[in-house]
N, CA, C and O atoms as a Tripos MOL2 file, in Angstrom:
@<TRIPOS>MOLECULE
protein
  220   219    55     0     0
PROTEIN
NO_CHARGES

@<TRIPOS>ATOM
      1 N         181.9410  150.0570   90.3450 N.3       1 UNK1
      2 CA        183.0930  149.2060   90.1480 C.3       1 UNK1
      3 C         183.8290  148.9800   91.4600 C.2       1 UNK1
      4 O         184.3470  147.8680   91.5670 O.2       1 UNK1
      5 N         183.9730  149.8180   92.4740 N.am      2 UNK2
      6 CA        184.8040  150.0010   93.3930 C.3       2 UNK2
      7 C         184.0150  148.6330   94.0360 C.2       2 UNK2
      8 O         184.5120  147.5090   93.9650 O.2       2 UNK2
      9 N         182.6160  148.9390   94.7180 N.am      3 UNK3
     10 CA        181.8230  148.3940   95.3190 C.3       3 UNK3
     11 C         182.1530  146.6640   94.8910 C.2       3 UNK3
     12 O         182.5060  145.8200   95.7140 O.2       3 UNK3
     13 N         181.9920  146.4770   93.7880 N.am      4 UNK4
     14 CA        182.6280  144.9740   93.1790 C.3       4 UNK4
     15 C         183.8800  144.6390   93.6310 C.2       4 UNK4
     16 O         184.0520  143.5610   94.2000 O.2       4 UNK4
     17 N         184.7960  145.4320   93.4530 N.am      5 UNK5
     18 CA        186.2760  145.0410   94.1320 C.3       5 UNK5
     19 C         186.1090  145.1580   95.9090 C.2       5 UNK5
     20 O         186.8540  144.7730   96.8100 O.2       5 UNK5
     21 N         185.1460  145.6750   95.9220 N.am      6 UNK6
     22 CA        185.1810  145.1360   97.5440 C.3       6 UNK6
     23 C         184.6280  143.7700   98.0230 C.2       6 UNK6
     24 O         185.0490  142.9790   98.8670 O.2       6 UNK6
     25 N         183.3860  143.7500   97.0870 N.am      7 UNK7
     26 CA        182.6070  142.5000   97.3770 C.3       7 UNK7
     27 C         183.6260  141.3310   97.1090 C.2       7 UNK7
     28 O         183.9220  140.5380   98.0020 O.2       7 UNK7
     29 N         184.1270  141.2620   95.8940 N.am      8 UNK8
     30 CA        185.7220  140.3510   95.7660 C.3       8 UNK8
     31 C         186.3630  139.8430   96.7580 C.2       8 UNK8
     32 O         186.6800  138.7270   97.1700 O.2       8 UNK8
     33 N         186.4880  141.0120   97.0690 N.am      9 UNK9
     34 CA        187.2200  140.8010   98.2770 C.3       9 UNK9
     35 C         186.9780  140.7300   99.7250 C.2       9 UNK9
     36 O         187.8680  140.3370  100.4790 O.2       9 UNK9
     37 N         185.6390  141.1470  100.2200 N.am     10 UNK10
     38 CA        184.9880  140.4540  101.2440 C.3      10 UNK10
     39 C         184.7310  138.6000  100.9890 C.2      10 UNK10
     40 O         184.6080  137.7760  101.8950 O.2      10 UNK10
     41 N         184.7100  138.3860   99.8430 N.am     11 UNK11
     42 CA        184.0360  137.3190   99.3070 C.3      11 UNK11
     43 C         185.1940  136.2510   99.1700 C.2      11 UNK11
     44 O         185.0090  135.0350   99.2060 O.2      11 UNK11
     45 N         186.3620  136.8510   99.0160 N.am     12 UNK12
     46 CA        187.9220  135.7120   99.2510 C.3      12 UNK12
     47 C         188.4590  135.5760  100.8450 C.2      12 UNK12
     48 O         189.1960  134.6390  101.1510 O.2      12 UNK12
     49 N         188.0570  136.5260  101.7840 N.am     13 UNK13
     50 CA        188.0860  136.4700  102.6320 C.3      13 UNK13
     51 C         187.2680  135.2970  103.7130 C.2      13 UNK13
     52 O         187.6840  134.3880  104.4320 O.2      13 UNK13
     53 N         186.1460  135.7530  103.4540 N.am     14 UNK14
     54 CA        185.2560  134.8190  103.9960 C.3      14 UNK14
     55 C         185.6660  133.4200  103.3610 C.2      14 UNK14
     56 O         186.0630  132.7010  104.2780 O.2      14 UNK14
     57 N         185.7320  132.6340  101.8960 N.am     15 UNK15
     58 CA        186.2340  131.6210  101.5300 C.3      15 UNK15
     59 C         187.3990  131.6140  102.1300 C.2      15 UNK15
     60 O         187.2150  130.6650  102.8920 O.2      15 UNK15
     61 N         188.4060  131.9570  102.3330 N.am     16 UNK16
     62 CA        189.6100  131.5710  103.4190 C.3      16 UNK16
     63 C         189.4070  131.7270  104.2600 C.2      16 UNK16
     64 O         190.5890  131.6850  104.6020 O.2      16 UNK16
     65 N         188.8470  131.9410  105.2690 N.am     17 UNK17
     66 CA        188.5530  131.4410  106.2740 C.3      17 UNK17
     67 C         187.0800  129.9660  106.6330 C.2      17 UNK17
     68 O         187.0140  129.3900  107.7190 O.2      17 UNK17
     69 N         186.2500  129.7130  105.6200 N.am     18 UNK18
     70 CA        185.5430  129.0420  105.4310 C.3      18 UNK18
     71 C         186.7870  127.4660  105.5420 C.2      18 UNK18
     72 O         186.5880  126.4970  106.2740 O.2      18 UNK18
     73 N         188.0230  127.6460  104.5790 N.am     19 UNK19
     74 CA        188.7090  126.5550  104.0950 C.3      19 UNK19
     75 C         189.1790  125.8490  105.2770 C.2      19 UNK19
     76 O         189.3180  124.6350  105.4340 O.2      19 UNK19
     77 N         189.5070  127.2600  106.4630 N.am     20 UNK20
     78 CA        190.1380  126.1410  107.5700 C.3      20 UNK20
     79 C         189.4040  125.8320  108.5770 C.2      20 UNK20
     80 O         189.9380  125.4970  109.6340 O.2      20 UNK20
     81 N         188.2060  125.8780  108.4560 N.am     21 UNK21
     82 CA        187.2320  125.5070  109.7360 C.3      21 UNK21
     83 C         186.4710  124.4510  109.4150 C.2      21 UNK21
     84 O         186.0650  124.3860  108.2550 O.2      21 UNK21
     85 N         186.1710  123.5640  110.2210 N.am     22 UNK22
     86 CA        185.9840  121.5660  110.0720 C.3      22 UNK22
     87 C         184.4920  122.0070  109.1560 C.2      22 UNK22
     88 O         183.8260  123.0380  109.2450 O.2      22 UNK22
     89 N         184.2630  120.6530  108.1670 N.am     23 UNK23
     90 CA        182.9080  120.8550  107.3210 C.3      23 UNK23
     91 C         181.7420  121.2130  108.0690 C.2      23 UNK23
     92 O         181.2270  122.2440  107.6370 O.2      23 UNK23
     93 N         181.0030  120.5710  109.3030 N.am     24 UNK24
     94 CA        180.3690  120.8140  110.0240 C.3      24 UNK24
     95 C         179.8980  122.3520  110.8030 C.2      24 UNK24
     96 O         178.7540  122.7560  111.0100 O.2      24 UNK24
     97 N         181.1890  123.0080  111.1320 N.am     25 UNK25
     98 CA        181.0110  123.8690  111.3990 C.3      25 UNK25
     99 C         180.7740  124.8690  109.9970 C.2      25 UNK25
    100 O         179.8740  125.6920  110.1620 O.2      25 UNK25
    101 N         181.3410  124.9060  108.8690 N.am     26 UNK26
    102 CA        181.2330  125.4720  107.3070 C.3      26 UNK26
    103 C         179.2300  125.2920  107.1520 C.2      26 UNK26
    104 O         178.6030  126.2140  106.6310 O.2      26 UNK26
    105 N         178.4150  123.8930  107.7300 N.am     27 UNK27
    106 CA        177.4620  123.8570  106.9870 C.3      27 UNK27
    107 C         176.1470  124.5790  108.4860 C.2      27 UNK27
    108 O         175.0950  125.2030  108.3450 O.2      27 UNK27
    109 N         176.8210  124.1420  109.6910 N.am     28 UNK28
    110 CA        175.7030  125.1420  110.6310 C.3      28 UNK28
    111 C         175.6350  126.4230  110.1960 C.2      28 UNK28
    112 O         174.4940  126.8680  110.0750 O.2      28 UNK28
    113 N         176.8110  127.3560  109.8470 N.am     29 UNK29
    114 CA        177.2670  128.6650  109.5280 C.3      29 UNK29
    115 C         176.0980  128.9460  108.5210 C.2      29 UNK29
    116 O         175.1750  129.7480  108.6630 O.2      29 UNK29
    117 N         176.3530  128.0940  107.4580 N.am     30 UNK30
    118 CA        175.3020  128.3190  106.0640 C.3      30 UNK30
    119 C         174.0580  128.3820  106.7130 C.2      30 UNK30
    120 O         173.4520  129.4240  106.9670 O.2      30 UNK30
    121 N         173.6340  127.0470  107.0200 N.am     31 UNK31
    122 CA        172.7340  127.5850  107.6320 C.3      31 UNK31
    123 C         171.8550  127.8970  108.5120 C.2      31 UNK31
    124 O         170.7280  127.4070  108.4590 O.2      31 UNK31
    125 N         172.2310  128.7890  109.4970 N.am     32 UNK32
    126 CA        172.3850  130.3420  109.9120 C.3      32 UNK32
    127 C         171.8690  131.3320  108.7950 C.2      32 UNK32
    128 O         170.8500  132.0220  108.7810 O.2      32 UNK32
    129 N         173.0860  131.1660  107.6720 N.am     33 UNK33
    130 CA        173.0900  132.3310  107.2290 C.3      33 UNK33
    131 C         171.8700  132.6040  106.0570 C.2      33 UNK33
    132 O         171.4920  133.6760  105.5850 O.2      33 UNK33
    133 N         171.3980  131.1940  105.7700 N.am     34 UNK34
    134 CA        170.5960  130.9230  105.0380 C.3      34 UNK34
    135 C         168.9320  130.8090  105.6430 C.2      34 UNK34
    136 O         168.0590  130.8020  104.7750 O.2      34 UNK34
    137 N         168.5530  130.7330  106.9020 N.am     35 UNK35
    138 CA        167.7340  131.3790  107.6030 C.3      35 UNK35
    139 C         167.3090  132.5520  107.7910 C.2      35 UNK35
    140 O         166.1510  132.9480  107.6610 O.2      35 UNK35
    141 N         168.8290  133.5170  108.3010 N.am     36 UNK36
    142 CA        168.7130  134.4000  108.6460 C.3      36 UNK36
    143 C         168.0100  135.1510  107.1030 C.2      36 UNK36
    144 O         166.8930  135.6480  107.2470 O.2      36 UNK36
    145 N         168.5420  135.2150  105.9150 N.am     37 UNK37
    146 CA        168.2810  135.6880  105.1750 C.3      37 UNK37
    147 C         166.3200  135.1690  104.2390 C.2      37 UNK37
    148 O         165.6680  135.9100  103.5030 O.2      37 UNK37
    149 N         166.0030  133.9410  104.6190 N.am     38 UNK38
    150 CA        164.5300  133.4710  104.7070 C.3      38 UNK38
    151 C         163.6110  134.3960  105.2910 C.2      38 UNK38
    152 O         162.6850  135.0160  104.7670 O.2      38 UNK38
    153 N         164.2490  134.3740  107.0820 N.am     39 UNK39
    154 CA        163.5460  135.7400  107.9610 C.3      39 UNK39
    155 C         163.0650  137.1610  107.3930 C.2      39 UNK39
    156 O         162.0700  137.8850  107.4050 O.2      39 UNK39
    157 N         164.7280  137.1110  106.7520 N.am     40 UNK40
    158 CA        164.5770  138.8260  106.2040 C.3      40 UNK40
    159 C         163.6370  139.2460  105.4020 C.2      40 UNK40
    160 O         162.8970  140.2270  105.4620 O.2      40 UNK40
    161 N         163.7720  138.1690  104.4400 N.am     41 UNK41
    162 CA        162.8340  138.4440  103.1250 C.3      41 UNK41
    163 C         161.3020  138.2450  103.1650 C.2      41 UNK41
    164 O         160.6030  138.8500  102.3510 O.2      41 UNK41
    165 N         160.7210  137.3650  104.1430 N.am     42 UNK42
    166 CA        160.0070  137.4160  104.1830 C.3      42 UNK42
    167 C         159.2350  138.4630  105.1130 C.2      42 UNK42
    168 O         158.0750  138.8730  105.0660 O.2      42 UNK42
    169 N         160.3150  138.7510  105.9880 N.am     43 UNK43
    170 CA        159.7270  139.8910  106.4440 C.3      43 UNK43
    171 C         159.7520  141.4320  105.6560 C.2      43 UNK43
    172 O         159.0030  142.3060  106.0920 O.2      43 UNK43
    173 N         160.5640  141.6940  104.5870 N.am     44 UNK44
    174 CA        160.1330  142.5640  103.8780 C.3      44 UNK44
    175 C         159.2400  142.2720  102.8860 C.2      44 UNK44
    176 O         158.6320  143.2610  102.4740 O.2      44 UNK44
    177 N         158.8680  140.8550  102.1860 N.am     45 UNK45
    178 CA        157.6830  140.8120  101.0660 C.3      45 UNK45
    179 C         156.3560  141.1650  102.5550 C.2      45 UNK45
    180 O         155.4870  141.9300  102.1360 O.2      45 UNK45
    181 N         156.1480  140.7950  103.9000 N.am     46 UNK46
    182 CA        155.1210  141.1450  104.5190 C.3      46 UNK46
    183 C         155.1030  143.0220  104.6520 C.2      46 UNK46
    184 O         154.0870  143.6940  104.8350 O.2      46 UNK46
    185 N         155.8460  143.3020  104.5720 N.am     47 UNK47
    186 CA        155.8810  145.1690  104.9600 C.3      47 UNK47
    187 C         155.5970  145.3310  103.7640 C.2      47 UNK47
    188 O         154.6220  146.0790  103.8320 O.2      47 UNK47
    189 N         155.9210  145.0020  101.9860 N.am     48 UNK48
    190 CA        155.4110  145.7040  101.4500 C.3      48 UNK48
    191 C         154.2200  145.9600  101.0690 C.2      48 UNK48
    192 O         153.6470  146.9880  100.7060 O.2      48 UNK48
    193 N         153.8910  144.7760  101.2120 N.am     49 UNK49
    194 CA        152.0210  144.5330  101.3580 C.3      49 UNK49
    195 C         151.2290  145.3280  102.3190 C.2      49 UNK49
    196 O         150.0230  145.5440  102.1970 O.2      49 UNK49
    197 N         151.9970  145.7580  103.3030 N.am     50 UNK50
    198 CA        151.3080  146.5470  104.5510 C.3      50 UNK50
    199 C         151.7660  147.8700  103.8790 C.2      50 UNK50
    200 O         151.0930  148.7340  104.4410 O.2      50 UNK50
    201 N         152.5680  148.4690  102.9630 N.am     51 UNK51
    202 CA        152.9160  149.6730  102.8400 C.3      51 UNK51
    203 C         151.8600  149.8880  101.3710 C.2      51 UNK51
    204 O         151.7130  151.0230  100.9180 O.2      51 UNK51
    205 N         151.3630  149.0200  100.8990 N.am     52 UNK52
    206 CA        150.5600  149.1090   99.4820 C.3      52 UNK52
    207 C         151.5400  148.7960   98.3570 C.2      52 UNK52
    208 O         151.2840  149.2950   97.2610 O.2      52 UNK52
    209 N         152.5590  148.0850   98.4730 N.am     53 UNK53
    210 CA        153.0050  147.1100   97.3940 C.3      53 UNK53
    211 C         153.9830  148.1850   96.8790 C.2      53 UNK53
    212 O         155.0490  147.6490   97.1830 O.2      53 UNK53
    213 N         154.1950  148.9370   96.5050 N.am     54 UNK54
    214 CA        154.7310  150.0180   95.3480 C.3      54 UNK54
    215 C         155.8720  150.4540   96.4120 C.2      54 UNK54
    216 O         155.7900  150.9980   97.5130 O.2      54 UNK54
    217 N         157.5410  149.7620   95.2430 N.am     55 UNK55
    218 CA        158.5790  150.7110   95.5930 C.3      55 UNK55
    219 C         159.1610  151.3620   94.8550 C.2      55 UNK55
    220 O         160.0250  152.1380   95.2640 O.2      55 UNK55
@<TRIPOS>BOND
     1     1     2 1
     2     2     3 1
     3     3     4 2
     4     3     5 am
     5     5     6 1
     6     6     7 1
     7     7     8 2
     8     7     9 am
     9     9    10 1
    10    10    11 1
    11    11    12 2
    12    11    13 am
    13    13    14 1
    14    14    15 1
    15    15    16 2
    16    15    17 am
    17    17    18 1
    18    18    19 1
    19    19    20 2
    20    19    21 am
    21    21    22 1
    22    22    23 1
    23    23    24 2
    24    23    25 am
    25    25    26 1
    26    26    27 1
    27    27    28 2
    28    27    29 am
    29    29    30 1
    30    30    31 1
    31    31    32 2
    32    31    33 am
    33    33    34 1
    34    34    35 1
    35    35    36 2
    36    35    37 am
    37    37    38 1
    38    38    39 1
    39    39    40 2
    40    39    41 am
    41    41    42 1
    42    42    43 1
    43    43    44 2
    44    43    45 am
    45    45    46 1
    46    46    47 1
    47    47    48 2
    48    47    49 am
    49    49    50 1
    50    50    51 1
    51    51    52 2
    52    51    53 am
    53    53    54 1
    54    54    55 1
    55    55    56 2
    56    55    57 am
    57    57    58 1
    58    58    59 1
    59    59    60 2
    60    59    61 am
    61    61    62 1
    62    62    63 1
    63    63    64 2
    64    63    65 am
    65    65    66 1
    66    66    67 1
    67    67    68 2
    68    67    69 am
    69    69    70 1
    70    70    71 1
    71    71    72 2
    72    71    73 am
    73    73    74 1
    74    74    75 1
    75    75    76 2
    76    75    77 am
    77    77    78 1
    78    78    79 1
    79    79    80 2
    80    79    81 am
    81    81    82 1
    82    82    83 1
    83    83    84 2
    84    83    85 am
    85    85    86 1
    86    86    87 1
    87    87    88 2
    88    87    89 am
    89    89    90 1
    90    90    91 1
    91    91    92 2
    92    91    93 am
    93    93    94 1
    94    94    95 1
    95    95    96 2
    96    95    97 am
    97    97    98 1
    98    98    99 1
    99    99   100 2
   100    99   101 am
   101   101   102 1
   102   102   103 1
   103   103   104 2
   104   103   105 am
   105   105   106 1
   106   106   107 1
   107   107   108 2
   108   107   109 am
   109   109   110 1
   110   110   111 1
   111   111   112 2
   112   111   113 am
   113   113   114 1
   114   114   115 1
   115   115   116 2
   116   115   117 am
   117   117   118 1
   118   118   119 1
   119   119   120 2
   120   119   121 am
   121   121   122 1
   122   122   123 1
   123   123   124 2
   124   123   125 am
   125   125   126 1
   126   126   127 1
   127   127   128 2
   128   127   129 am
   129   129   130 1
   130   130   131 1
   131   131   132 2
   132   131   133 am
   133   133   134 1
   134   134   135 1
   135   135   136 2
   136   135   137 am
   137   137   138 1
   138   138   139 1
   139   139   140 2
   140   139   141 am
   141   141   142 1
   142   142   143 1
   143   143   144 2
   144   143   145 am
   145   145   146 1
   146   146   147 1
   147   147   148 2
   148   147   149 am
   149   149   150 1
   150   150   151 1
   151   151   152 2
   152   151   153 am
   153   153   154 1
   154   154   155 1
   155   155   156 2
   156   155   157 am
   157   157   158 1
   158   158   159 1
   159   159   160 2
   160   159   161 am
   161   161   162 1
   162   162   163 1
   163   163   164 2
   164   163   165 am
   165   165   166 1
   166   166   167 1
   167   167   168 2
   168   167   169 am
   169   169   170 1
   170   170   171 1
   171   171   172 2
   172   171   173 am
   173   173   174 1
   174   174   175 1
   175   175   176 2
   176   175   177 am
   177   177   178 1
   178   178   179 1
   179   179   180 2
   180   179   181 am
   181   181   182 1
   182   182   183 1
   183   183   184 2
   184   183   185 am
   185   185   186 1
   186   186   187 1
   187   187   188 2
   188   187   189 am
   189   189   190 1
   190   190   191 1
   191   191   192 2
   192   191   193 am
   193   193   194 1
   194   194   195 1
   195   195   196 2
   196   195   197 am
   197   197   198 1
   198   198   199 1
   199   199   200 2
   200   199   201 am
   201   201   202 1
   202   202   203 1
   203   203   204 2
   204   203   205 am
   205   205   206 1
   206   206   207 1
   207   207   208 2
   208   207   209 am
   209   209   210 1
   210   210   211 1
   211   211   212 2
   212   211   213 am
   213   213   214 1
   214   214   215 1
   215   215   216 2
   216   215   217 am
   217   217   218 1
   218   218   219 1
   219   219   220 2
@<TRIPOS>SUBSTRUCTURE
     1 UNK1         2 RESIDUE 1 A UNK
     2 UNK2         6 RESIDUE 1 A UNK
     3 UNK3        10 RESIDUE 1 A UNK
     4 UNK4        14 RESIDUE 1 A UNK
     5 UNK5        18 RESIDUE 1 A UNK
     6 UNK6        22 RESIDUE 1 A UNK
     7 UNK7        26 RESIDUE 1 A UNK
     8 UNK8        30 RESIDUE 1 A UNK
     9 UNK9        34 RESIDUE 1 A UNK
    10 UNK10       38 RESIDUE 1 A UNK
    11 UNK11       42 RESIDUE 1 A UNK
    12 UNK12       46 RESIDUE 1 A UNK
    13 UNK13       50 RESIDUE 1 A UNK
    14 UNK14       54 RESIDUE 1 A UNK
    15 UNK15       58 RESIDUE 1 A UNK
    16 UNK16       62 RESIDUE 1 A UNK
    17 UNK17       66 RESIDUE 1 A UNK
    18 UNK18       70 RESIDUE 1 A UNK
    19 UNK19       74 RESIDUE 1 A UNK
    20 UNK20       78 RESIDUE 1 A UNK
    21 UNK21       82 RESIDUE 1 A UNK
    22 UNK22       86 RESIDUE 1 A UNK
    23 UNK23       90 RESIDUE 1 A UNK
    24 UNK24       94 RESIDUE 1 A UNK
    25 UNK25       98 RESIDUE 1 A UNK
    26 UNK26      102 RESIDUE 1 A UNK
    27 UNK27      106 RESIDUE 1 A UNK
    28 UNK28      110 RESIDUE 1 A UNK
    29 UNK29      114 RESIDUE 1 A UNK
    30 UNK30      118 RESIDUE 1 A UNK
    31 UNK31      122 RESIDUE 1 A UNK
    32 UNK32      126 RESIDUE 1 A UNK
    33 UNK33      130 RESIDUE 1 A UNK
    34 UNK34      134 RESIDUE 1 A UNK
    35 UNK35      138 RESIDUE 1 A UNK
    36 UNK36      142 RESIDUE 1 A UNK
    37 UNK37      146 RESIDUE 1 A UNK
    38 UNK38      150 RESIDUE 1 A UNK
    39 UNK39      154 RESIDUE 1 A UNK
    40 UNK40      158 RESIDUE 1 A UNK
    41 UNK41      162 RESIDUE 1 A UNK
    42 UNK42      166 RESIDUE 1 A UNK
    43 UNK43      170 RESIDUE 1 A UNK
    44 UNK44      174 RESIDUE 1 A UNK
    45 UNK45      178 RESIDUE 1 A UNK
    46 UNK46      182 RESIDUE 1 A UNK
    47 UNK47      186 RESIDUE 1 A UNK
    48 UNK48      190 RESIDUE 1 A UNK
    49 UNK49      194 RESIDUE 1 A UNK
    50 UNK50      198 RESIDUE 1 A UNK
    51 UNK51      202 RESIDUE 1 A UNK
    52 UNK52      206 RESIDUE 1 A UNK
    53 UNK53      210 RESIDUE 1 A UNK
    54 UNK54      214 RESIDUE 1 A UNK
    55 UNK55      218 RESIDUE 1 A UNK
């Protein structure tokens, strides 16, 4: 529960500050952030295949 009231609140944070920065800069940010997280994942579906699949 705690963990949720944090995410909340990391998560109103970031939206206020999202609100006052020009659209452009709001959609490079995304994605960024939406890359960065493509990278990730695919680099862990490749490790689990190299580790024998099973977590």
């Amino acid at each position: 529960m705690l963990f949720l009231v944090g995410a909340l609140l990391v998560l109103g944070v970031v939206l206020g500050a999202v609100a006052h920065v020009p659209g452009p800069v709001s959609v490079v940010a995304a994605l960024a952030i939406a890359l960065w997280l493509a990278l990730f994942a695919t680099r862990e579906r490749l490790a689990g295949h190299r580790r024998g699949g099973l977590r």
